[in-house]
NUTORGU-992744 format. One record per residue: x, y, z of N, C-alpha, C, CB in turn; residue in one letter. Coordinates in pm, 1 decimal, always signed. Glycine has a CB too. Layout:
n.c1 n.c2 n.c3 ca.c1 ca.c2 ca.c3 c.c1 c.c2 c.c3 cb.c1 cb.c2 cb.c3 code
X Y Z X Y Z X Y Z X Y Z A .
...
This chain:
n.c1 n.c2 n.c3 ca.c1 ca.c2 ca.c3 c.c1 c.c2 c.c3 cb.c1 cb.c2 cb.c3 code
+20593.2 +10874.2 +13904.9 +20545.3 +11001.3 +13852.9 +20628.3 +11117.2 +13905.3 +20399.2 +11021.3 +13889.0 X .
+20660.6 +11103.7 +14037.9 +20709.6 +11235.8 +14072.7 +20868.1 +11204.4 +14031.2 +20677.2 +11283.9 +14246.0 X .
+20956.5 +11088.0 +13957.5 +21054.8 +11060.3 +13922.6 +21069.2 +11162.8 +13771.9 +21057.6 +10905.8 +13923.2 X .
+20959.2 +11105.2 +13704.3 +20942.8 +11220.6 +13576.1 +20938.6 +11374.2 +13610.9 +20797.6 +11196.5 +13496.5 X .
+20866.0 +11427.9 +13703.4 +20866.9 +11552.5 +13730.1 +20993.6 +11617.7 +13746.0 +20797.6 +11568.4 +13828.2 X .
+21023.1 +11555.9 +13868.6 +21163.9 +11618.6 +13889.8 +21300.5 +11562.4 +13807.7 +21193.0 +11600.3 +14042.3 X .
+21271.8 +11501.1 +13706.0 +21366.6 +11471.6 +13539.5 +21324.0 +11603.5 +13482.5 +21305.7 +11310.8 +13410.3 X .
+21218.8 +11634.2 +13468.4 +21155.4 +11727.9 +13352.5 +21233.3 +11876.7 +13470.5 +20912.2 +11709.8 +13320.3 X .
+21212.4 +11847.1 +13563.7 +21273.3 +12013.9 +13641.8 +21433.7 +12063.7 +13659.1 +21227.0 +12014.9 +13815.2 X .
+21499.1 +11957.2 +13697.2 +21613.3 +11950.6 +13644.0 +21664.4 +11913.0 +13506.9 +21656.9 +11891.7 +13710.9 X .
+21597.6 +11880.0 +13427.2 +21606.3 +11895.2 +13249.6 +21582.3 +12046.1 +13256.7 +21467.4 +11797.7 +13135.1 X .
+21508.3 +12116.2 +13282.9 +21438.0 +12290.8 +13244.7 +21578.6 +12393.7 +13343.4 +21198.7 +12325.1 +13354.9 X .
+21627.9 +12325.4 +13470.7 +21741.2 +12404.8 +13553.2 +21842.0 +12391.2 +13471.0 +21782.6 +12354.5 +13700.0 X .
+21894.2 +12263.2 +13422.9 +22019.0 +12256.0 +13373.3 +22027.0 +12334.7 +13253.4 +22057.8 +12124.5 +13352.3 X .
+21913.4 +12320.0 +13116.6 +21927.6 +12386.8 +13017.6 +21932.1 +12476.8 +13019.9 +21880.5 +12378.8 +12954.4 X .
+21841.1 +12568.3 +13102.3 +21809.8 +12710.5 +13117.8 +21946.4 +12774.7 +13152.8 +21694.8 +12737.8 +13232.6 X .
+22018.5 +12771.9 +13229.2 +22190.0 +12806.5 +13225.9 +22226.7 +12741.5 +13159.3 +22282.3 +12795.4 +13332.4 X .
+22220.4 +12651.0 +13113.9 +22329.8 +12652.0 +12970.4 +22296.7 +12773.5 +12814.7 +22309.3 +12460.0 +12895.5 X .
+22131.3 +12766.7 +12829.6 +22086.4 +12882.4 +12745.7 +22105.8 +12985.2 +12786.5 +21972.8 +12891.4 +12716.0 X .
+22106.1 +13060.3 +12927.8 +22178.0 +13164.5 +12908.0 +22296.9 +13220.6 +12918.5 +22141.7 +13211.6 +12939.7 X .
+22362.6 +13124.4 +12925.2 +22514.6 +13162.4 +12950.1 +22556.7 +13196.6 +12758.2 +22625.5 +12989.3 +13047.1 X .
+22478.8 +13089.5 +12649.1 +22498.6 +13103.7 +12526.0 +22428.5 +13241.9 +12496.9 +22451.2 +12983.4 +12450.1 X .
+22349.3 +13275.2 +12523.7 +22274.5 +13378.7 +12481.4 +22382.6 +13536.9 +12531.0 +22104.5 +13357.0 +12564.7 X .
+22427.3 +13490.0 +12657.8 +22509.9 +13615.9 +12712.5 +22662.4 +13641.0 +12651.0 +22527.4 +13595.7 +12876.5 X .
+22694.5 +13528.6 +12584.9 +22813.2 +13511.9 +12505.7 +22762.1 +13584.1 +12360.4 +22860.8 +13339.3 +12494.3 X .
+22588.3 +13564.4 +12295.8 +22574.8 +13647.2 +12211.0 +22563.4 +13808.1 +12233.3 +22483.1 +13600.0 +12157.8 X .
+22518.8 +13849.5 +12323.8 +22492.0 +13966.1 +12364.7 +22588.8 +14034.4 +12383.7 +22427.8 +13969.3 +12454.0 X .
+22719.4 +13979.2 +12431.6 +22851.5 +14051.2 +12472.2 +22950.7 +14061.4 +12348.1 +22927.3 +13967.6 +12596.0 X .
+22924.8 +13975.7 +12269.5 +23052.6 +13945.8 +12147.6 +22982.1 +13957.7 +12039.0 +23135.9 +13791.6 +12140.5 X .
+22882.0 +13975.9 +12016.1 +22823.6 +14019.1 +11889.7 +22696.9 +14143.2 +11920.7 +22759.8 +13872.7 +11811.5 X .
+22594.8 +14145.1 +11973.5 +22514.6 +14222.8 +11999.0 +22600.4 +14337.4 +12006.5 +22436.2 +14188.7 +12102.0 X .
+22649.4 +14395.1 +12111.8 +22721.8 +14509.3 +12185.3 +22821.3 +14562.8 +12075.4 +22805.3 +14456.2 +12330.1 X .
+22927.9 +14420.5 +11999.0 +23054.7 +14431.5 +11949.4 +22959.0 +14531.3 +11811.3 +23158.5 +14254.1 +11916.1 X .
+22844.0 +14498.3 +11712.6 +22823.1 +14568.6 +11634.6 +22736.9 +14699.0 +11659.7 +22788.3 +14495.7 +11557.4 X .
+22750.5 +14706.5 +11827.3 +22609.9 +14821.5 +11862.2 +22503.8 +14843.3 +11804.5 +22630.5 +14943.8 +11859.9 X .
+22435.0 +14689.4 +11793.5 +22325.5 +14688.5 +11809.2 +22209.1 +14685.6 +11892.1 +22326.5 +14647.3 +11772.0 X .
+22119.9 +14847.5 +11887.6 +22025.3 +14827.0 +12027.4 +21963.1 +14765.4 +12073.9 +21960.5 +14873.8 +12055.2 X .
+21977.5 +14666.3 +12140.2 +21857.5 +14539.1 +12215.8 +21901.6 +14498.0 +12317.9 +21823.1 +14398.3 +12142.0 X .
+21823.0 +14514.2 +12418.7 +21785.9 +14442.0 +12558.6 +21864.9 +14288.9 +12556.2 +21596.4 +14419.9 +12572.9 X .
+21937.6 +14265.4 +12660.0 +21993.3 +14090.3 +12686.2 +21798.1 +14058.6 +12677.0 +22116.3 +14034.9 +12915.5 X .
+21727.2 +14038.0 +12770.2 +21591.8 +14035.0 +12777.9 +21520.3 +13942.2 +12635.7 +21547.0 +14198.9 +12787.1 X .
+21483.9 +14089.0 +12522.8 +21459.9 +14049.5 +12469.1 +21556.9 +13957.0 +12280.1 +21379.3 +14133.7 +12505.6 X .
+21640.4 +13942.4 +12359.3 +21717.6 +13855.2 +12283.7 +21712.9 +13734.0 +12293.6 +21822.3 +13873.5 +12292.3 X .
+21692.6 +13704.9 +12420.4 +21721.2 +13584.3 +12442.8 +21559.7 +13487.3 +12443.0 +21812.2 +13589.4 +12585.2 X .
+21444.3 +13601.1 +12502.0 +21342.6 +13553.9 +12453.5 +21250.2 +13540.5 +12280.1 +21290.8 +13610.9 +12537.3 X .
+21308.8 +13655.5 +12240.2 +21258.4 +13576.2 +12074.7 +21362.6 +13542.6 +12009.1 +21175.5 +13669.0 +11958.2 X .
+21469.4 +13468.6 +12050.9 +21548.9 +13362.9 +11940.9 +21532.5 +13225.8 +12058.5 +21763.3 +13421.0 +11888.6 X .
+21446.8 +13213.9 +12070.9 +21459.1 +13063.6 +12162.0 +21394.8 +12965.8 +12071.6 +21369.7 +13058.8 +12325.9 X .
+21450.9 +12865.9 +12049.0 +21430.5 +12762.5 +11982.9 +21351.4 +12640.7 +12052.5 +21550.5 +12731.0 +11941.0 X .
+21239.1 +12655.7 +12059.0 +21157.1 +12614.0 +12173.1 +21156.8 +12408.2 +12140.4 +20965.9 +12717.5 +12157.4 X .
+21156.0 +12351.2 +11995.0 +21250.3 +12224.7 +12016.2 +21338.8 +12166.5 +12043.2 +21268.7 +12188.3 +11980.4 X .
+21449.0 +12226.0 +12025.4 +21617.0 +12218.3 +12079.5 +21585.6 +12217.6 +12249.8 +21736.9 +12391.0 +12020.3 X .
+21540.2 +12341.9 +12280.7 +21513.1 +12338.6 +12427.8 +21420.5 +12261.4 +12467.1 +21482.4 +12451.7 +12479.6 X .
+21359.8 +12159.2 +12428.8 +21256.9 +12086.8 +12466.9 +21363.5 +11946.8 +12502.4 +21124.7 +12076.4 +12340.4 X .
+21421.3 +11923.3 +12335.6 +21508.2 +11808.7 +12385.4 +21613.6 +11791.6 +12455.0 +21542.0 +11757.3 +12314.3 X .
+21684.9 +11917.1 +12476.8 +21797.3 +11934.4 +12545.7 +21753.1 +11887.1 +12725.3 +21848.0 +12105.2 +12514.4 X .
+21591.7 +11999.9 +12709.0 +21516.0 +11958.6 +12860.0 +21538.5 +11805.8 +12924.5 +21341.9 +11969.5 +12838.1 X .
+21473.8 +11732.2 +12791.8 +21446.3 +11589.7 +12805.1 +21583.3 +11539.3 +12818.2 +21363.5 +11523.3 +12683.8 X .
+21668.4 +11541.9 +12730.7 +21811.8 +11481.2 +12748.8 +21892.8 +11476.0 +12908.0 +21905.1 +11574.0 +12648.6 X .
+21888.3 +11630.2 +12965.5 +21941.6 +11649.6 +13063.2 +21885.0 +11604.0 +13165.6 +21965.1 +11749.4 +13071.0 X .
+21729.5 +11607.9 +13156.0 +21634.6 +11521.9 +13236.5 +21625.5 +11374.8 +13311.2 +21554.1 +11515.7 +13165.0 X .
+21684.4 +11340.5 +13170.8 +21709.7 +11200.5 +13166.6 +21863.6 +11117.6 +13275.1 +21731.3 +11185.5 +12992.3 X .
+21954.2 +11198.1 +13200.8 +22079.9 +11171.2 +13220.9 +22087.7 +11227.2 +13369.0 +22176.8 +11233.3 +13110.1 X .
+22016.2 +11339.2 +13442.9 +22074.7 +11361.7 +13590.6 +21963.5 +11281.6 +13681.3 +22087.3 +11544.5 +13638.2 X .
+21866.6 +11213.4 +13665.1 +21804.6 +11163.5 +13744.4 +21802.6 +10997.5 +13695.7 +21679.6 +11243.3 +13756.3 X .
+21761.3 +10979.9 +13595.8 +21735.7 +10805.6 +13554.5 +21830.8 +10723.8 +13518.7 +21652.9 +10779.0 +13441.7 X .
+21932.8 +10831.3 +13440.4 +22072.2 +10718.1 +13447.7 +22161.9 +10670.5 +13553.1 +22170.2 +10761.3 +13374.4 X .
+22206.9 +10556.2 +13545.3 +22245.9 +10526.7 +13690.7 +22399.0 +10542.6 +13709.2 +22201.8 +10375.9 +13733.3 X .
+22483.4 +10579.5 +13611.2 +22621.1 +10605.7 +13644.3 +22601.7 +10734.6 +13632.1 +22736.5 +10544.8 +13563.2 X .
+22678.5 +10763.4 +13771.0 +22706.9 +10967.4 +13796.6 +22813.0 +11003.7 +13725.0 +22756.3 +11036.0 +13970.0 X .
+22915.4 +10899.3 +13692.1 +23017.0 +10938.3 +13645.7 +23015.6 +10994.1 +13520.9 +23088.7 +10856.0 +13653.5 X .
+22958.9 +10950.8 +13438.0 +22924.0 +10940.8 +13274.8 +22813.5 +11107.0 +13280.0 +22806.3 +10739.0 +13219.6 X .
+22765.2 +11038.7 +13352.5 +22611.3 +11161.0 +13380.7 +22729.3 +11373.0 +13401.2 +22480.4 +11078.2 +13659.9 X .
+22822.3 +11294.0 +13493.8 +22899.1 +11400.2 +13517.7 +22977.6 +11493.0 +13438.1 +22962.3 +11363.7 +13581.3 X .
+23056.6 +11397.8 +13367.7 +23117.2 +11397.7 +13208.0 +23054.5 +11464.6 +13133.6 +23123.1 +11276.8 +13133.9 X .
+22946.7 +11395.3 +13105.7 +22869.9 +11472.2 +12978.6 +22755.5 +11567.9 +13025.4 +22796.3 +11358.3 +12872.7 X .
+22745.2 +11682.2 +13136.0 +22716.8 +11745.3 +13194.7 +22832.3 +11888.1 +13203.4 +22683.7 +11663.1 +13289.5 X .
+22953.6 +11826.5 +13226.2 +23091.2 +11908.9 +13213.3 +23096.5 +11926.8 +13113.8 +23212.8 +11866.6 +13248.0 X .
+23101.1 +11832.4 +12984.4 +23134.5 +11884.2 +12865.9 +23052.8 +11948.8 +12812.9 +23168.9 +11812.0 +12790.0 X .
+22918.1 +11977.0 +12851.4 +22838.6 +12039.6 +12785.6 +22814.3 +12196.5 +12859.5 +22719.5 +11946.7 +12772.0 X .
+22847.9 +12184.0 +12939.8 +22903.7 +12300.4 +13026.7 +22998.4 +12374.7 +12996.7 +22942.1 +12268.5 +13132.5 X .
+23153.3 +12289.0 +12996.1 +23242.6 +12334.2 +12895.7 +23212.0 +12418.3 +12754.4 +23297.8 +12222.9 +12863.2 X .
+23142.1 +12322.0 +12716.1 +23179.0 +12387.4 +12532.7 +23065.3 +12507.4 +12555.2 +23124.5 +12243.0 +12347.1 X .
+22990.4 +12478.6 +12604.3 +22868.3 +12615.6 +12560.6 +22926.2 +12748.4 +12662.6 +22652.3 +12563.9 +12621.3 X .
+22968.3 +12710.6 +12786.2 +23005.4 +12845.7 +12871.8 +23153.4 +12858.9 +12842.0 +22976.5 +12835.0 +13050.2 X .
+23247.2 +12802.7 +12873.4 +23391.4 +12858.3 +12885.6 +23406.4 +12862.2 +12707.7 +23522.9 +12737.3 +12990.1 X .
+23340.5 +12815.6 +12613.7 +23405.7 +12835.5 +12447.1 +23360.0 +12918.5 +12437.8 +23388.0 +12754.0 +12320.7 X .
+23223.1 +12975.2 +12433.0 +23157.0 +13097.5 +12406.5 +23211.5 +13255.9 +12514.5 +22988.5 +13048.1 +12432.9 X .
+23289.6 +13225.7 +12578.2 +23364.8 +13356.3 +12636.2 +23453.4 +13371.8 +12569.3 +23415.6 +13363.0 +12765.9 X .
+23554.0 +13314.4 +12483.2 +23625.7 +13383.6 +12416.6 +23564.3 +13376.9 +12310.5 +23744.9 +13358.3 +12414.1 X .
+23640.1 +13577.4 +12256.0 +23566.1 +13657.6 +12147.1 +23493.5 +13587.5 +12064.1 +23646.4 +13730.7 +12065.9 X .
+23620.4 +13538.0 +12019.5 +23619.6 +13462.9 +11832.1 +23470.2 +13355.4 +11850.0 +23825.1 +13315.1 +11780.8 X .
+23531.7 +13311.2 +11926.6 +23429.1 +13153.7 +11918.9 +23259.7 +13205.2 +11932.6 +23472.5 +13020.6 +12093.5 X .
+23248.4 +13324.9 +12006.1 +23119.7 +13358.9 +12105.4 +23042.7 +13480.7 +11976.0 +23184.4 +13454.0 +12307.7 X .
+23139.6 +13537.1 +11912.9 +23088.7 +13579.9 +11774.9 +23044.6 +13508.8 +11668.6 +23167.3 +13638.6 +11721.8 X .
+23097.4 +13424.7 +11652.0 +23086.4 +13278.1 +11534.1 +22968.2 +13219.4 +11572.9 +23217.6 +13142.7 +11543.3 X .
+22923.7 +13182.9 +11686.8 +22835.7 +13125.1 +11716.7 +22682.0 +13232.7 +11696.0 +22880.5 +13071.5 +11851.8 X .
+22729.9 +13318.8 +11739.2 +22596.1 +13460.6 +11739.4 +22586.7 +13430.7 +11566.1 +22668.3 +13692.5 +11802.1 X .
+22668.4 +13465.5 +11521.6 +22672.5 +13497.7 +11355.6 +22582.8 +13334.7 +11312.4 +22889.1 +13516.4 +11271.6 X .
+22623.8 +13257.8 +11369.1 +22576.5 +13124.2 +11294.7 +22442.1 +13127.4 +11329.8 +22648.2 +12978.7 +11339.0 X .
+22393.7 +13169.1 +11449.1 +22297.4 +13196.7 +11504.9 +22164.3 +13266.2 +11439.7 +22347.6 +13254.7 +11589.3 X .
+22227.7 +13431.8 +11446.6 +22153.5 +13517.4 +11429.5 +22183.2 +13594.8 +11312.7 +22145.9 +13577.7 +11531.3 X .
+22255.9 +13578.7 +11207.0 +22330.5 +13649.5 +11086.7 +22246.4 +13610.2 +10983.8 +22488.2 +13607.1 +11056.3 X .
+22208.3 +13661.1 +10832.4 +22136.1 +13644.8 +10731.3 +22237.1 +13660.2 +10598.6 +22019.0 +13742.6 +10742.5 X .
+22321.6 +13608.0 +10565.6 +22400.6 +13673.9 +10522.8 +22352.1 +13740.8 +10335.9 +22526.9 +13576.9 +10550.1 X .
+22419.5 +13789.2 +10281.4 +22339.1 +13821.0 +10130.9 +22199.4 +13826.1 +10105.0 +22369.2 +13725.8 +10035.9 X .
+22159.8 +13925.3 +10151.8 +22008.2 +13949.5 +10140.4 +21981.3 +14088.6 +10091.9 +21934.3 +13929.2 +10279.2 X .
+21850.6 +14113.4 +10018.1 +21836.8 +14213.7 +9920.9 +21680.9 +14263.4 +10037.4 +21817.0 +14146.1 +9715.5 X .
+21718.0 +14420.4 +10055.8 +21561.4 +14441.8 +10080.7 +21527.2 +14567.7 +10034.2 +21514.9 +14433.4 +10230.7 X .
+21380.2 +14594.9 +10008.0 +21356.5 +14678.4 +9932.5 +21229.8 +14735.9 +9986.3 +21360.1 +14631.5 +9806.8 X .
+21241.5 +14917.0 +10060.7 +21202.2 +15023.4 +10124.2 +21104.7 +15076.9 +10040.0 +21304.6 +15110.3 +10157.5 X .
+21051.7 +15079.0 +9892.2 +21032.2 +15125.2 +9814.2 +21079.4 +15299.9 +9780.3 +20925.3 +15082.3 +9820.7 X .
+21155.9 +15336.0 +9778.7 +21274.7 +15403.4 +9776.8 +21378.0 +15342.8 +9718.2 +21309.9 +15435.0 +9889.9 X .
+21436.4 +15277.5 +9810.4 +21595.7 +15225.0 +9808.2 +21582.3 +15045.2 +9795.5 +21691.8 +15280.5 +9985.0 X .
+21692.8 +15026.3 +9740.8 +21739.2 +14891.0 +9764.3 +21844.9 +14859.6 +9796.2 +21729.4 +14825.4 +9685.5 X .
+21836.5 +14796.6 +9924.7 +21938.7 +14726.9 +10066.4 +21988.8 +14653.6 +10050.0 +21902.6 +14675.9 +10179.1 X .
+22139.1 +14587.4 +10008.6 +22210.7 +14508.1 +9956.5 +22306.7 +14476.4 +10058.9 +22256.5 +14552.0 +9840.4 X .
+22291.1 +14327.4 +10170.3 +22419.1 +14270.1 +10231.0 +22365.8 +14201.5 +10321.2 +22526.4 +14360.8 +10285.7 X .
+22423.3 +14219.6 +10447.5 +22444.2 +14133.9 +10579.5 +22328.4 +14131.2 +10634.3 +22543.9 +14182.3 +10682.9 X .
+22195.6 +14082.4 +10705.9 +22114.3 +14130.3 +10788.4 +22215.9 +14084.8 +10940.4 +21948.8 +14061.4 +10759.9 X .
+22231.7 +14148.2 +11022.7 +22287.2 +14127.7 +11121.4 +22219.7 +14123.2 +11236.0 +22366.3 +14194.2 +11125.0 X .
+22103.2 +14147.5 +11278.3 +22011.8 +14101.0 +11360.9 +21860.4 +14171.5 +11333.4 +22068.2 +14124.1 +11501.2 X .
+21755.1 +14032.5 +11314.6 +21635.7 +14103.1 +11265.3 +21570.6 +14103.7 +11424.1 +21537.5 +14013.7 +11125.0 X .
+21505.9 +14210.3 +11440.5 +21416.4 +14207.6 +11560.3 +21292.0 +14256.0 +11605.5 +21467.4 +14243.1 +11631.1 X .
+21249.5 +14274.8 +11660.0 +21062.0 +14281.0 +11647.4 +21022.1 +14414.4 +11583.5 +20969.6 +14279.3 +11819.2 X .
+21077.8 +14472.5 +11548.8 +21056.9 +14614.9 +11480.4 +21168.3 +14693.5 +11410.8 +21011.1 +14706.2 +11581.1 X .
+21266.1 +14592.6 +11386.4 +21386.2 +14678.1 +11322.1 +21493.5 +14606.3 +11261.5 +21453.5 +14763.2 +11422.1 X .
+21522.2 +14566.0 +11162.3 +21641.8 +14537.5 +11122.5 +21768.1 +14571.4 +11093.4 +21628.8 +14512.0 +11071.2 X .
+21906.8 +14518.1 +11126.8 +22044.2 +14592.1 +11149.6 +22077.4 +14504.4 +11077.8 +22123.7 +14619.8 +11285.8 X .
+22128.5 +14571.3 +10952.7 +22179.8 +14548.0 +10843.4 +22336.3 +14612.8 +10789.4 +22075.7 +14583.3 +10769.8 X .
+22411.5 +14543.8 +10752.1 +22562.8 +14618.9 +10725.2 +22526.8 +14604.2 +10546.0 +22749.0 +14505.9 +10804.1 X .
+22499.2 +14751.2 +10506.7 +22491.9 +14786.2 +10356.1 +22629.6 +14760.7 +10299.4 +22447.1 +14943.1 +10328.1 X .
+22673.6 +14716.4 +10179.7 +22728.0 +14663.5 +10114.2 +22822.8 +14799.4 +10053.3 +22637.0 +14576.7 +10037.7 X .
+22705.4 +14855.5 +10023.0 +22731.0 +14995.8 +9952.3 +22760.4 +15105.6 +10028.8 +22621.7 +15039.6 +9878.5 X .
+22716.3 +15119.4 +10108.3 +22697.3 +15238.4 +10205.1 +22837.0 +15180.3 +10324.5 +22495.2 +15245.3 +10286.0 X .
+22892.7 +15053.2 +10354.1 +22997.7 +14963.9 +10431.3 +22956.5 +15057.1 +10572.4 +23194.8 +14967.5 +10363.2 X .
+22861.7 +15028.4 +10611.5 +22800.3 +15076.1 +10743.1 +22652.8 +14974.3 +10723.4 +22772.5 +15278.4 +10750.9 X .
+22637.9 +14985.8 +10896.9 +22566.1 +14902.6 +10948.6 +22435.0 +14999.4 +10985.2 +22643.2 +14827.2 +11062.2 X .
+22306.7 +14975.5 +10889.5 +22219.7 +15063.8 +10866.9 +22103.0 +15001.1 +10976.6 +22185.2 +15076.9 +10703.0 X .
+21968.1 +15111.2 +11033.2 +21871.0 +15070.2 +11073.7 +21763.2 +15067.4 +10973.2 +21849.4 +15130.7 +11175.2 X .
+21678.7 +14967.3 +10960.9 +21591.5 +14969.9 +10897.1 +21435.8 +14931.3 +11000.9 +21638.9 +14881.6 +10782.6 X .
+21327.8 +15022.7 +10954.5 +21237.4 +15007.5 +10989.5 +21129.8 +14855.8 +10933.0 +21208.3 +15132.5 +10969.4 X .
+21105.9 +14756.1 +11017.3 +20985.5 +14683.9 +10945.4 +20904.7 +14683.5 +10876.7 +20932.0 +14657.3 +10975.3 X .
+20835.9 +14746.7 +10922.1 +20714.8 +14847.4 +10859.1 +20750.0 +14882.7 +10731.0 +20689.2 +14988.8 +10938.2 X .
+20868.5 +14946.7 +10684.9 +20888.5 +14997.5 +10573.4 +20933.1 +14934.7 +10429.5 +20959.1 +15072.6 +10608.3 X .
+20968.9 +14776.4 +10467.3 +20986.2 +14664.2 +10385.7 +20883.5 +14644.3 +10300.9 +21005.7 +14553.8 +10454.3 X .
+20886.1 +14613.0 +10255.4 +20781.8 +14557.1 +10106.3 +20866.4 +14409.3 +10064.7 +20791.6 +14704.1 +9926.7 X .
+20765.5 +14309.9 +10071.2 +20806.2 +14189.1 +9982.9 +20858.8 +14204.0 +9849.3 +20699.1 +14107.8 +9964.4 X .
């Protein structure tokens, strides 16, 4: 029992830096790069993908305590280290990933007023940042003010 525990705690240490090192690669190369206003904080807490991080938990869980070669365990610990922290620091890669992430692309919304034609570029608990099509600027839009 206490073999599972401490799988499940080092599954939750290991992922948790690997999630935020991805999340800080979004915040720096895409958040900031389109000046959009939001907290590292709350970025990283409402885009969490609470299955991915469940299995990633379990995976890493698994592999640093119950598997019995360190070597392999090590490997695929590095590489997953690798690709999510050192790929996501450079620009290109650490934008691509935000965008794949957090981007909406071709979407229509409608203020009852106006109609919003393009990119949603990050939706967030009260505001959407949108790059208008028409307007080729990256507009704020209020929630509230959407209509289905």
């Amino acid at each position: 029992m206490s073999k599972l525990v401490l799988a499940l705690l080092s599954g939750l240490f290991f992922t948790f830096i690997l999630d935020f090192f991805l999340f800080l690669s979004f915040k720096l190369h895409y958040v900031d790069r389109y000046e959009i206003d939001l907290y590292y904080n709350i970025l990283f807490a409402d885009n969490q993908n609470m299955v991915i991080y469940l299995v990633f938990t379990i995976f890493l869980g698994y592999f640093t305590i119950y598997f019995k070669n360190m070597k392999i365990t090590a490997i695929i610990l590095g590489i997953l280290f690798f690709a999510v922290i050192a790929l996501n620091i450079i620009p290109s890669l650490g934008e691509y990933a935000a965008k794949t992430v957090l981007m909406k692309p071709d979407q229509r919304l409608f203020d009852g007023r106006h109609i919003y034609h393009g990119d949603i570029y990050y939706e967030g608990r009260n505001k959407i940042y949108m790059y208008d099509n028409d307007l080729r600027r990256i507009i704020t839009i209020d929630k509230k003010d959407i209509q289905s």
